[in-house]
BALOBA-1460 file (C-alpha; in Angstrom, 3 decimals):
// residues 278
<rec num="1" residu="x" x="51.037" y="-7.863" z="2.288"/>
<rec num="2" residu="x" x="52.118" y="-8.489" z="-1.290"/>
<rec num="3" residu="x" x="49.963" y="-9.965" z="-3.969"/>
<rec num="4" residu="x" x="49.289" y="-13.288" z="-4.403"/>
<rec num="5" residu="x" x="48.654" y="-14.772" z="-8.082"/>
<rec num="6" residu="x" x="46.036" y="-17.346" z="-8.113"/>
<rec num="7" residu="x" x="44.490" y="-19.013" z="-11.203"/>
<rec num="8" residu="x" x="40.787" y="-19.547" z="-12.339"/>
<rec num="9" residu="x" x="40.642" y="-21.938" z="-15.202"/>
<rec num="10" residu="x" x="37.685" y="-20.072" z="-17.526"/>
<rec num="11" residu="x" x="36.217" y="-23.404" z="-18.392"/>
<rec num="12" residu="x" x="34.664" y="-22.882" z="-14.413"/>
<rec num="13" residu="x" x="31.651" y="-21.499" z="-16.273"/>
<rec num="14" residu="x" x="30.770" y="-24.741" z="-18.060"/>
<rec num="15" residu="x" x="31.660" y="-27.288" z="-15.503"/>
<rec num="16" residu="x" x="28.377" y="-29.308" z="-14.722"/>
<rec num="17" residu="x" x="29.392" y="-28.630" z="-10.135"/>
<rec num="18" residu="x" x="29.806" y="-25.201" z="-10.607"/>
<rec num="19" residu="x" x="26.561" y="-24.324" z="-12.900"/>
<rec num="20" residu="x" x="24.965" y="-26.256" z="-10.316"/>
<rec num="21" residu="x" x="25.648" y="-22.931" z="-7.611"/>
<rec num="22" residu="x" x="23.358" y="-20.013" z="-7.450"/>
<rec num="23" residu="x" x="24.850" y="-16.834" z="-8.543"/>
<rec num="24" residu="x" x="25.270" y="-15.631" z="-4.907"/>
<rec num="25" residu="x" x="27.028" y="-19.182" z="-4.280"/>
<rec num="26" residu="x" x="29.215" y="-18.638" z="-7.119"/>
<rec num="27" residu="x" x="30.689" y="-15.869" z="-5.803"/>
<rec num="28" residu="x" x="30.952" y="-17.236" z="-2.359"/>
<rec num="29" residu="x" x="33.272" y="-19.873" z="-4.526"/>
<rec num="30" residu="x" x="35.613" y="-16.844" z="-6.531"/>
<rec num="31" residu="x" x="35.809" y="-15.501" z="-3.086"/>
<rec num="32" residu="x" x="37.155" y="-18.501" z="-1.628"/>
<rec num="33" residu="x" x="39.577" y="-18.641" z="-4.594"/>
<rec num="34" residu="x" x="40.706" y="-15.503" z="-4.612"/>
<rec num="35" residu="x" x="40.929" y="-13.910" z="-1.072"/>
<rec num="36" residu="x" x="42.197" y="-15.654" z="1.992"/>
<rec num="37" residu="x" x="43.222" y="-18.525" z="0.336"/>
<rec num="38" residu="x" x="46.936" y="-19.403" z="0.523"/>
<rec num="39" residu="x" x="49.901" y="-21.081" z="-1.491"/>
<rec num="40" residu="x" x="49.006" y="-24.388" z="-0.816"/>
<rec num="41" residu="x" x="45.213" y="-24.394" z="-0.614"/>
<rec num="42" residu="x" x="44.763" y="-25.521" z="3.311"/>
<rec num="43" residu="x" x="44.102" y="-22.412" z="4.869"/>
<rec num="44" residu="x" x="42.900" y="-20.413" z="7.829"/>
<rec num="45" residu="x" x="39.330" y="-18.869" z="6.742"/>
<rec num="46" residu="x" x="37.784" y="-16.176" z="8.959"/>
<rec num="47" residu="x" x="33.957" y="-16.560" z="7.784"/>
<rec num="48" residu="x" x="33.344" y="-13.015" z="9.970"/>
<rec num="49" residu="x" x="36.013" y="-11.291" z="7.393"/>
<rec num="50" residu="x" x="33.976" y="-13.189" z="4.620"/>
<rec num="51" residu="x" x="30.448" y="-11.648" z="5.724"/>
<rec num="52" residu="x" x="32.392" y="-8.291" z="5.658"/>
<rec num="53" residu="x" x="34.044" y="-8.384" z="2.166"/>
<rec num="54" residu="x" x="30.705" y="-9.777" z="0.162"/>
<rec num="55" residu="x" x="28.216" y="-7.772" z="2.656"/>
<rec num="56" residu="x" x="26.330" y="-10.552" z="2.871"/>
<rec num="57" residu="x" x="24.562" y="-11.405" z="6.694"/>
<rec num="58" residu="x" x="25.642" y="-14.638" z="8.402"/>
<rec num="59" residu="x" x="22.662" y="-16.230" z="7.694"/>
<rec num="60" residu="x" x="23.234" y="-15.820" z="4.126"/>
<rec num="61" residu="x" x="26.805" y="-16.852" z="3.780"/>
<rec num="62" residu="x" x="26.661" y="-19.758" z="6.258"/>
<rec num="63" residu="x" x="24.147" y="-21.424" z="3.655"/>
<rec num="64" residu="x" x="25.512" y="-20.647" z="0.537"/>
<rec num="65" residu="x" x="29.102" y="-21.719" z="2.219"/>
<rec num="66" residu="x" x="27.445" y="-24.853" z="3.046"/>
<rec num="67" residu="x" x="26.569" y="-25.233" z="-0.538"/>
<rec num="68" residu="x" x="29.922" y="-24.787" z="-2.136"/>
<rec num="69" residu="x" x="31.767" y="-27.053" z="0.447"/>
<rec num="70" residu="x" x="28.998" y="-30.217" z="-0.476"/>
<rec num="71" residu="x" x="28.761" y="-29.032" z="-4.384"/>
<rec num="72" residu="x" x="32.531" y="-28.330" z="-4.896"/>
<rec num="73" residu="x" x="33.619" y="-31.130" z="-2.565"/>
<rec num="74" residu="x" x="35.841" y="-28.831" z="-0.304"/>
<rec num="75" residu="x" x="36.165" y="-29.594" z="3.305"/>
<rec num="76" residu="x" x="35.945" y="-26.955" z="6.275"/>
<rec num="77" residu="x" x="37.460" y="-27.926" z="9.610"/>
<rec num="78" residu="x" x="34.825" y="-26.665" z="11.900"/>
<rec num="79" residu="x" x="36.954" y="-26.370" z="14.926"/>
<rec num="80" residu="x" x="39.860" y="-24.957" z="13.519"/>
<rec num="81" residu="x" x="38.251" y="-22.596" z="11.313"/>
<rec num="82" residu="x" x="40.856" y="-24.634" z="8.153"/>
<rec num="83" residu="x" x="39.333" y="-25.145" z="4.684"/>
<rec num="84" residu="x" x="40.736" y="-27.843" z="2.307"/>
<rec num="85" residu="x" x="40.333" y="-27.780" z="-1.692"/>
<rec num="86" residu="x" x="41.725" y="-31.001" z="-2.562"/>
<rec num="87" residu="x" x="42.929" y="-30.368" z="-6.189"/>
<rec num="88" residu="x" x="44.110" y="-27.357" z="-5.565"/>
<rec num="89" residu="x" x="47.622" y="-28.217" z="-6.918"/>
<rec num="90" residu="x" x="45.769" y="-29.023" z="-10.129"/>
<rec num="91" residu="x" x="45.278" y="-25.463" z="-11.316"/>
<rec num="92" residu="x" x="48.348" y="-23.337" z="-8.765"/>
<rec num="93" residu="x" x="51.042" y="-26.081" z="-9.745"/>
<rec num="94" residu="x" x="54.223" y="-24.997" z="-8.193"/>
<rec num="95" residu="x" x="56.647" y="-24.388" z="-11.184"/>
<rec num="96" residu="x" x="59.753" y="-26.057" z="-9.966"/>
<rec num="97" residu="x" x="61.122" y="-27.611" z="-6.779"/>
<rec num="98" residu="x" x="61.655" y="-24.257" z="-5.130"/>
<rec num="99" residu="x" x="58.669" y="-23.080" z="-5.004"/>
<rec num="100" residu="x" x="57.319" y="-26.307" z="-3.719"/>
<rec num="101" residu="x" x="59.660" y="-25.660" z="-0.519"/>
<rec num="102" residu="x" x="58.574" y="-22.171" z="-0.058"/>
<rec num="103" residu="x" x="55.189" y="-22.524" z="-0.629"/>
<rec num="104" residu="x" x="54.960" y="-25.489" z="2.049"/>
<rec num="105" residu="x" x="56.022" y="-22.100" z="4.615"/>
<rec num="106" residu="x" x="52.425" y="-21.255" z="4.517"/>
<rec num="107" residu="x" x="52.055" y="-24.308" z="6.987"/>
<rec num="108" residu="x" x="53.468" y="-22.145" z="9.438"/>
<rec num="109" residu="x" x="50.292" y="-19.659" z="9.380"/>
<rec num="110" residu="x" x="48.118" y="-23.160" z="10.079"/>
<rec num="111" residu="x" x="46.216" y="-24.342" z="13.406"/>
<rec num="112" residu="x" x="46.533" y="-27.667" z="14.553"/>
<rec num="113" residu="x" x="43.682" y="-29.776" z="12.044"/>
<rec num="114" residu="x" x="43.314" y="-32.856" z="10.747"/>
<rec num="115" residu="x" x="43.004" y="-32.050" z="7.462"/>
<rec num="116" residu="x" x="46.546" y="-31.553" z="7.559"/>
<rec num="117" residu="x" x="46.568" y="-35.098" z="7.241"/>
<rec num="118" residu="x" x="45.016" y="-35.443" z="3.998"/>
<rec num="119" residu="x" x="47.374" y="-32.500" z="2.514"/>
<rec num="120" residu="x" x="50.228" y="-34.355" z="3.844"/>
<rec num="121" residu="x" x="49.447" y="-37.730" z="1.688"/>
<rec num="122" residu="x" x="47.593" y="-36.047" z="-1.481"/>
<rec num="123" residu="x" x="50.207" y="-35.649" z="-4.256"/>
<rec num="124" residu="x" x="47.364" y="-36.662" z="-7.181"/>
<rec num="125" residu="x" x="47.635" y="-33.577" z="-8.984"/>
<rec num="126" residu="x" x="51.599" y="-32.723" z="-8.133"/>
<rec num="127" residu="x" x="53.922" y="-32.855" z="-11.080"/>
<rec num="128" residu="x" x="55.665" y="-36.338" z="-10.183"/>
<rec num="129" residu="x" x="59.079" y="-34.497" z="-10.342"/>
<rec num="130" residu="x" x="57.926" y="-32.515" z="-7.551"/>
<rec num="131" residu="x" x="56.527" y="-35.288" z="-5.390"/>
<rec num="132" residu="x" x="59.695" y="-36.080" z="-3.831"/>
<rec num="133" residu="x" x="60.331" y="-32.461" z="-2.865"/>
<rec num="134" residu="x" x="57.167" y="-32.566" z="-1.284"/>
<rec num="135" residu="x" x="57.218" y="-35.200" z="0.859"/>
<rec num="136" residu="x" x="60.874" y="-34.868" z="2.166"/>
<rec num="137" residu="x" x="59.667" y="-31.345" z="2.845"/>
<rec num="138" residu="x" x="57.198" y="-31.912" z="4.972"/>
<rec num="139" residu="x" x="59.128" y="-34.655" z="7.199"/>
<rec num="140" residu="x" x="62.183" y="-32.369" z="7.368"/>
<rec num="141" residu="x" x="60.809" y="-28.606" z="8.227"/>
<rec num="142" residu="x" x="57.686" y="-30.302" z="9.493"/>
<rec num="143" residu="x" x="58.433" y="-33.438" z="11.149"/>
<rec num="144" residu="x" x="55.057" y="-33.477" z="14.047"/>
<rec num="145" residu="x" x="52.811" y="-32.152" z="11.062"/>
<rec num="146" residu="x" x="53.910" y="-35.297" z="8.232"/>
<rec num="147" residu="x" x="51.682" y="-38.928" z="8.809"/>
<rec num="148" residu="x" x="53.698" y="-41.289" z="10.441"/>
<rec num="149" residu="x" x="53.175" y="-45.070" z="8.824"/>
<rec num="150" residu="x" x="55.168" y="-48.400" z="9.440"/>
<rec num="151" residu="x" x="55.675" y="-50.748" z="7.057"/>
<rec num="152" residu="x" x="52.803" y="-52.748" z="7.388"/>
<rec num="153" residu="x" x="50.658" y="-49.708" z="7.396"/>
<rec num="154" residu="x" x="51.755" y="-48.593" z="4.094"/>
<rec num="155" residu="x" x="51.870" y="-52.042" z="2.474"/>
<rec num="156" residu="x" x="47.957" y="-52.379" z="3.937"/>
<rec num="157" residu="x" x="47.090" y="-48.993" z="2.344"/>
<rec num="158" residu="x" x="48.561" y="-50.017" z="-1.263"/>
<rec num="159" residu="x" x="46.623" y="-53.600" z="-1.326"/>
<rec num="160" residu="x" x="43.669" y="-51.543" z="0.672"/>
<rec num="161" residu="x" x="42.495" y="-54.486" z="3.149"/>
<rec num="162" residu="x" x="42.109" y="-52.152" z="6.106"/>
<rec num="163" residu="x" x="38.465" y="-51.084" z="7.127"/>
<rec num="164" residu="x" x="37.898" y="-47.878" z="6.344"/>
<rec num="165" residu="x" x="38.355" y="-45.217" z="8.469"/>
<rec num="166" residu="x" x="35.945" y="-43.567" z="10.895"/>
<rec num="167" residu="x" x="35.168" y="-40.022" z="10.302"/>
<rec num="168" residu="x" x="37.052" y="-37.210" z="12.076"/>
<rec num="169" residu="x" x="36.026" y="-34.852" z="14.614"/>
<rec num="170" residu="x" x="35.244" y="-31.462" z="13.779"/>
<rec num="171" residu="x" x="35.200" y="-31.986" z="9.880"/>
<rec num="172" residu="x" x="31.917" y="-30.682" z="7.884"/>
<rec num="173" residu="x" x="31.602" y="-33.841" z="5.457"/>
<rec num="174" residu="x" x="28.349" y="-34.837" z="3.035"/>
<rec num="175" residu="x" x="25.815" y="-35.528" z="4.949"/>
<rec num="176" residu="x" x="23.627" y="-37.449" z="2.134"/>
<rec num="177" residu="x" x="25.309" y="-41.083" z="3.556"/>
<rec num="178" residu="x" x="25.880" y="-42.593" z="0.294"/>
<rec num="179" residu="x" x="26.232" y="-46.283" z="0.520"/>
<rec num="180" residu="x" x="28.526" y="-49.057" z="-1.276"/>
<rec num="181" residu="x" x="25.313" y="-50.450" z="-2.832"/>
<rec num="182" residu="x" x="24.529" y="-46.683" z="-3.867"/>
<rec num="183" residu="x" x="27.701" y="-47.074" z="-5.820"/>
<rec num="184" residu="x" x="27.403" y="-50.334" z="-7.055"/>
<rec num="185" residu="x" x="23.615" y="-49.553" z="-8.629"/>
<rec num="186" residu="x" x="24.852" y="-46.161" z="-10.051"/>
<rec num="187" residu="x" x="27.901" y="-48.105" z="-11.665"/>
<rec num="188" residu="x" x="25.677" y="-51.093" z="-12.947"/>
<rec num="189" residu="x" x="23.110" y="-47.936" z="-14.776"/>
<rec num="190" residu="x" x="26.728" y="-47.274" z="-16.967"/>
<rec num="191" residu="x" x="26.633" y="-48.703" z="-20.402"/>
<rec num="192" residu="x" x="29.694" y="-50.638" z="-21.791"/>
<rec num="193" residu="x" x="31.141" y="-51.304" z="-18.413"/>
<rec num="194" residu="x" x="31.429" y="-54.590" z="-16.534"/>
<rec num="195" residu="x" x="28.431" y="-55.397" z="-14.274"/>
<rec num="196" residu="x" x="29.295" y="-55.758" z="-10.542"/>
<rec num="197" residu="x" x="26.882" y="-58.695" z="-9.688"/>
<rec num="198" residu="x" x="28.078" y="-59.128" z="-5.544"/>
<rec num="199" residu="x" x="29.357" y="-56.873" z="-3.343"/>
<rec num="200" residu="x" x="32.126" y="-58.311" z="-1.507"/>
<rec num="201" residu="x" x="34.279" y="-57.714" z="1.364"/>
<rec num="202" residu="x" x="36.849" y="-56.741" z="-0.726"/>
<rec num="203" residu="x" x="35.273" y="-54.521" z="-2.912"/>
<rec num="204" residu="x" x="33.319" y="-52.361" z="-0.477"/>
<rec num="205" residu="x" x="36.231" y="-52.290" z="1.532"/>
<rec num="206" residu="x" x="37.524" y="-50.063" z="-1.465"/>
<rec num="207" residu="x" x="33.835" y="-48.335" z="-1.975"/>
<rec num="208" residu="x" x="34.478" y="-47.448" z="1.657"/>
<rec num="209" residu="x" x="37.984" y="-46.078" z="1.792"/>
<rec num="210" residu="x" x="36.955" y="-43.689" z="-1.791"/>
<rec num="211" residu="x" x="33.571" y="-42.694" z="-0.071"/>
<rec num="212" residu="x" x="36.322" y="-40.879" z="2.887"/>
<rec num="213" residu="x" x="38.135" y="-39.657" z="0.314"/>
<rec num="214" residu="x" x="34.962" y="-38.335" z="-1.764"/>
<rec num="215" residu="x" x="31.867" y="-38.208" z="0.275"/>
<rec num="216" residu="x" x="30.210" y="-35.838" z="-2.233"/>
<rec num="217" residu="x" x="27.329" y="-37.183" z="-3.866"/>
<rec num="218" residu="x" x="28.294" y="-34.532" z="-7.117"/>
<rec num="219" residu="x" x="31.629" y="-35.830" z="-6.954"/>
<rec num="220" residu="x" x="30.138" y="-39.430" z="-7.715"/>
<rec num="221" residu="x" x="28.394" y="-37.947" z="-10.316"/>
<rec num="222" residu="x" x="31.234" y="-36.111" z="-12.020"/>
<rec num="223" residu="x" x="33.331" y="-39.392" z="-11.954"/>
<rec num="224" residu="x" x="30.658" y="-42.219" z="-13.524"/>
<rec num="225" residu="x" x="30.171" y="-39.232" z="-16.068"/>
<rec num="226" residu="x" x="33.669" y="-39.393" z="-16.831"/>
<rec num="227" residu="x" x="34.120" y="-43.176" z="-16.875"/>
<rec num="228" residu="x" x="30.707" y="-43.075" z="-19.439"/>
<rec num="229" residu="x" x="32.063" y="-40.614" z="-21.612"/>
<rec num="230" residu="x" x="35.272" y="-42.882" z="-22.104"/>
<rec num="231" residu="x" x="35.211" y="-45.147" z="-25.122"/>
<rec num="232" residu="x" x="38.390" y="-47.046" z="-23.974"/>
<rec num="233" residu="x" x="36.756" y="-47.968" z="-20.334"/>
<rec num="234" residu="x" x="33.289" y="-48.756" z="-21.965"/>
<rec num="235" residu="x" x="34.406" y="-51.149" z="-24.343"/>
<rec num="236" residu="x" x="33.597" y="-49.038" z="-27.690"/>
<rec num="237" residu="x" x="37.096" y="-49.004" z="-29.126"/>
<rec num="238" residu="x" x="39.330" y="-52.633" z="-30.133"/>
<rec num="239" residu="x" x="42.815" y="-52.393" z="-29.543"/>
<rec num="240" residu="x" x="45.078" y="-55.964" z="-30.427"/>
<rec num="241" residu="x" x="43.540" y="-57.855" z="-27.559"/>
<rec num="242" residu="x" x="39.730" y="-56.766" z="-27.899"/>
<rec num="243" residu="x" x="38.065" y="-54.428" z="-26.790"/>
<rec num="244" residu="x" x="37.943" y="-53.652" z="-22.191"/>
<rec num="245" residu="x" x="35.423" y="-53.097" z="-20.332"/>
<rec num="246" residu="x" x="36.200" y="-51.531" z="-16.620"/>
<rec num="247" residu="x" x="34.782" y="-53.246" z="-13.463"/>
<rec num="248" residu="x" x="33.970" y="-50.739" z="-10.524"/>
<rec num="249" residu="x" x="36.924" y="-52.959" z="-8.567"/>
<rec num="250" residu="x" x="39.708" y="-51.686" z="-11.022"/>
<rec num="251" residu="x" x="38.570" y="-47.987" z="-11.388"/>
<rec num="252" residu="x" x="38.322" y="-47.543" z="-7.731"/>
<rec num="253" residu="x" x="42.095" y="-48.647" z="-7.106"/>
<rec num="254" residu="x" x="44.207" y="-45.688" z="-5.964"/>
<rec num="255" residu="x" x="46.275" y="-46.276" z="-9.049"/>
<rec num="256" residu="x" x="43.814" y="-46.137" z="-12.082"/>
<rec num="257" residu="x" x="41.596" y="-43.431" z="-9.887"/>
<rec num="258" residu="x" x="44.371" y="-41.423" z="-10.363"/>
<rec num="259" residu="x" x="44.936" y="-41.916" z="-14.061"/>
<rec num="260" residu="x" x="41.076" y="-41.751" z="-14.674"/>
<rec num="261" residu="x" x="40.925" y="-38.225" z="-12.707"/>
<rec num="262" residu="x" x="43.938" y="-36.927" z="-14.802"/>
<rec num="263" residu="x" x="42.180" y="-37.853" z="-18.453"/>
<rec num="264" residu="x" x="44.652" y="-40.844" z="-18.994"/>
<rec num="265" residu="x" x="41.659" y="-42.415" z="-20.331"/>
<rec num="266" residu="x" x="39.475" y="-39.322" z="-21.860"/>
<rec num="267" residu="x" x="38.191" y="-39.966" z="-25.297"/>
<rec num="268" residu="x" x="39.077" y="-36.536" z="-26.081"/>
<rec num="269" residu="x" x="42.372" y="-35.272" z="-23.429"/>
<rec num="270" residu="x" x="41.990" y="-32.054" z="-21.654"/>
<rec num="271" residu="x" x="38.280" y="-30.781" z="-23.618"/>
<rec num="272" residu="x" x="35.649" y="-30.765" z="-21.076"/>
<rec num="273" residu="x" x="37.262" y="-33.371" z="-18.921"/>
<rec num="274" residu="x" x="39.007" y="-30.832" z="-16.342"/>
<rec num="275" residu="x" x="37.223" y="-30.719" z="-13.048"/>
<rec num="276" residu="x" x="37.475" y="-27.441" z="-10.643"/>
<rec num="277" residu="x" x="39.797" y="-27.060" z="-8.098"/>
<rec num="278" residu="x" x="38.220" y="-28.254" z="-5.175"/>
């Protein structure tokens, strides 16, 4: 099998997650990274061949495993033996449309799993010239495999006044139950923000559906940190209509999530603000 190139971004060794991992974890993570991982980052993972390579017992590598997934905020399909690292586009961006279609052949090496799902719809870190490539891709050479939505489903998803979803079968997720009113206290401790005084239906509707998406309790952390360390969303800078102050309700929508995760908003773009690619 030819090599694959894969990148590590060296600033892994001052994120906040990853100095949170033992050393022994740490290099259950490179592993992960760098060694049965795929094009696409969903990928079969044979935790047997893992023992083997880091001669490490099952024992050992089951709970250090454990400990990446919940620290990094990766997901691992129990059933189907699939692991998922979310934003892993971020760091292996495909350089032009091409590669986007041949990359997506690594679908073919993939079990039936539901976190095929959540591949399908996440295009957060894509290059939005390669979105579309994406997407038709995967309903063309993968028609059973892309999400099926009507109208009315999509429309519901963009003004988010569904219930959340239940979990799914089979997938390892946090298991610390973090609540809305977790949230809403850990937002209210920011400084500069916009205190959330109720907690209403629509609000932890939209707690509920980013808690699925990010169950990680580190993941939480990472983002308030992020929102903190932004003088435009904690009202310390005046632009020509005064200065803003974000309310949980307006970070949490899909749309400024997205531009908060990508620095849009970083007081200083692209130093210290990068997470890993979970």
């Amino acid at each position: 099998m030819a090599a694959r190139f894969r990148k590590i971004d060296p600033r892994i060794w001052t994120d906040e997650k990853f100095r949170l991992l033992k050393a022994g974890e740490q290099r259950i993570a490179f592993y992960i990274l760098t060694a049965q991982s795929n094009r696409i980052g969903l990928f079969s993972f044979s935790v047997g061949k893992a023992c083997e390579d880091l001669d490490m017992s099952p024992q050992t590598f089951r709970k250090g495993f454990q400990k990446v997934c919940q620290t990094l905020n990766w997901v691992w399909d129990t059933d189907a033996r699939v692991l998922y690292l979310p934003t892993w586009w971020r760091y292996n961006q495909p350089e032009n449309a091409n590669n986007v279609i041949g990359n997506l052949k690594d679908l073919d090496d993939l079990p039936k799993t539901p976190l095929l799902e959540r591949f399908s719809t996440n295009t957060t870190y894509l290059r939005e010239d390669l979105i579309q490539t994406f997407t038709q891709t995967l309903a063309k050479r993968y028609p059973q495999r892309s999400p099926k939505r009507s109208a009315s489903q999509e429309q519901e998803q963009e003004q988010e006044q569904e219930s959340p979803l239940p979990p799914k079968g089979g997938i390892a997720e946090d298991s610390n139950g973090l609540q809305p009113e977790e949230i809403l206290q850990k937002w209210n401790a920011l400084p500069g923000v916009k205190p959330c005084k109720t907690l209403d239906a629509t609000l932890q509707t939209r707690i509920g559906r980013r808690l699925k998406e990010y169950p990680g309790p580190a993941w939480w952390e990472g983002f308030f940190q992020q929102v903190k360390d932004s003088d435009f969303l904690c009202g310390r800078t005046n632009g020509t209509r005064g200065s803003f102050h974000a309310t949980l309700d307006w970070v949490l929508g899909p749309k400024n999530l997205d531009k908060i995760l990508r620095g849009n908003f970083d007081t200083i773009p692209s130093i210290g603000k990068d997470r890993l690619p979970l």
